[in-house]
C-alpha positions in Angstrom: 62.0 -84.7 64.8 61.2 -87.0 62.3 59.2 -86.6 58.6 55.5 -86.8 60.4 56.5 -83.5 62.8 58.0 -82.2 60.1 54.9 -82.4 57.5 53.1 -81.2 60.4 55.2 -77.9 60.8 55.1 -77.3 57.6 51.3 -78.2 56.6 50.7 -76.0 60.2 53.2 -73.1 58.9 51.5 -72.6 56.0 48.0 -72.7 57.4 46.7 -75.2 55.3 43.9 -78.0 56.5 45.4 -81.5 55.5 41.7 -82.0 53.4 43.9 -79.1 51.1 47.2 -80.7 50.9 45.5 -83.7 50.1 43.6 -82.4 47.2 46.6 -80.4 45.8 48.8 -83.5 45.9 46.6 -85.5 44.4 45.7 -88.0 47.2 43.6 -88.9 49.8 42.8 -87.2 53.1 43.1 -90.3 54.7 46.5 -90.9 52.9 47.5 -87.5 55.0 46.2 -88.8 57.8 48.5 -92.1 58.0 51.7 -89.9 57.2 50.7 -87.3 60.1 49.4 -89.9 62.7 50.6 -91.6 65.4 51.0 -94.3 62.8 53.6 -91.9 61.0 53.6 -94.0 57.5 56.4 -92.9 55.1 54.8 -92.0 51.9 56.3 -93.5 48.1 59.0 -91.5 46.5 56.2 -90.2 43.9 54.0 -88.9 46.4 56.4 -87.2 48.6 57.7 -85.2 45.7 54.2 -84.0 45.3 53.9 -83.2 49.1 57.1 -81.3 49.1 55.9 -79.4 45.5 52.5 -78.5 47.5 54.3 -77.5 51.0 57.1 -75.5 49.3 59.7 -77.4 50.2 62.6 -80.1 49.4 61.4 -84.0 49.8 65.4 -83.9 51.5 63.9 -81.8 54.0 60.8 -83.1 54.6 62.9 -86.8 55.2 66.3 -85.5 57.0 65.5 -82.0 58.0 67.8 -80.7 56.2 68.0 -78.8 52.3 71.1 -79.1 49.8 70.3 -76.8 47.7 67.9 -73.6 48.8 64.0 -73.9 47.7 62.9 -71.4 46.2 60.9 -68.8 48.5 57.3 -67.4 47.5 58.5 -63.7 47.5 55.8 -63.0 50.4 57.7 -65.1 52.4 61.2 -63.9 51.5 61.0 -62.0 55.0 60.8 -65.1 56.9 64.1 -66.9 55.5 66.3 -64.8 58.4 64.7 -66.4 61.4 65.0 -69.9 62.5 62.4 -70.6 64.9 59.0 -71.4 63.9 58.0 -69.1 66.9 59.7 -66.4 65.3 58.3 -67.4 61.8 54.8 -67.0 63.1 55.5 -64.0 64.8 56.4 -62.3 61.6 54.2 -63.8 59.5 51.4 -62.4 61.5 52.9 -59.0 62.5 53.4 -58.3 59.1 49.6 -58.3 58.3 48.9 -55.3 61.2 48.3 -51.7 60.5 50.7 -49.4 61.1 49.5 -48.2 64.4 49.3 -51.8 65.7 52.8 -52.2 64.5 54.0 -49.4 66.8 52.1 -50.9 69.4 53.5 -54.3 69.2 57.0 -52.8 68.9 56.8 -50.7 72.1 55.4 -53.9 73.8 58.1 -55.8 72.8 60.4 -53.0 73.7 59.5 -52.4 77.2 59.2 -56.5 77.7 62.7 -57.0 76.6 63.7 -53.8 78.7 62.1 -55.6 82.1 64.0 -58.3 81.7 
């Protein structure tokens, strides 16, 4: 996975449009566009730094898929740091904005899924 899929993933995780990332960053949607596309330009140091400010993330990861030094969580994320996938992420994310009762449902789903297997 290189530093397109990976601005993808993260531009997709965070449910934002690339029109949105564009406009917090300061550049153009078409300038998203070339870094996301099957082109897959790389963008300049200076505007990485403000894609990786926008996305919540490291410019290190965004490049090598890999962080240093942790980057700071929103804390209604916090619950996501445990789980690696982006499945899983989603999962969560998602879960987490159900009722109570759907909650229950979802968990004895899940229960009697893994139970089958």
């Amino acid at each position: 996975m290189g530093f397109r899929e990976r601005l993808r993933d993260q531009i997709d995780f965070l449910g934002l449009l690339d029109k949105e990332v564009a406009d917090k960053a300061g550049i153009s949607k078409r300038a998203i566009d070339s870094y996301v596309g099957n082109r897959g330009c790389i963008p300049s140091a200076e505007v990485a730094v403000k894609l990786a400010q926008v996305l919540e993330t490291s410019v290190e990861y965004l490049v090598t898929g890999k962080t240093s030094e942790p980057t700071p969580t929103p804390p209604e994320l916090q619950h996501l740091q445990q789980f690696d996938s982006k499945e899983e992420k989603k999962l969560i994310k998602a879960f987490s904005k159900l009722s109570s009762r759907d909650k229950g449902t979802i968990v004895s789903l899940a229960e009697h899924l893994a139970a089958a297997k």
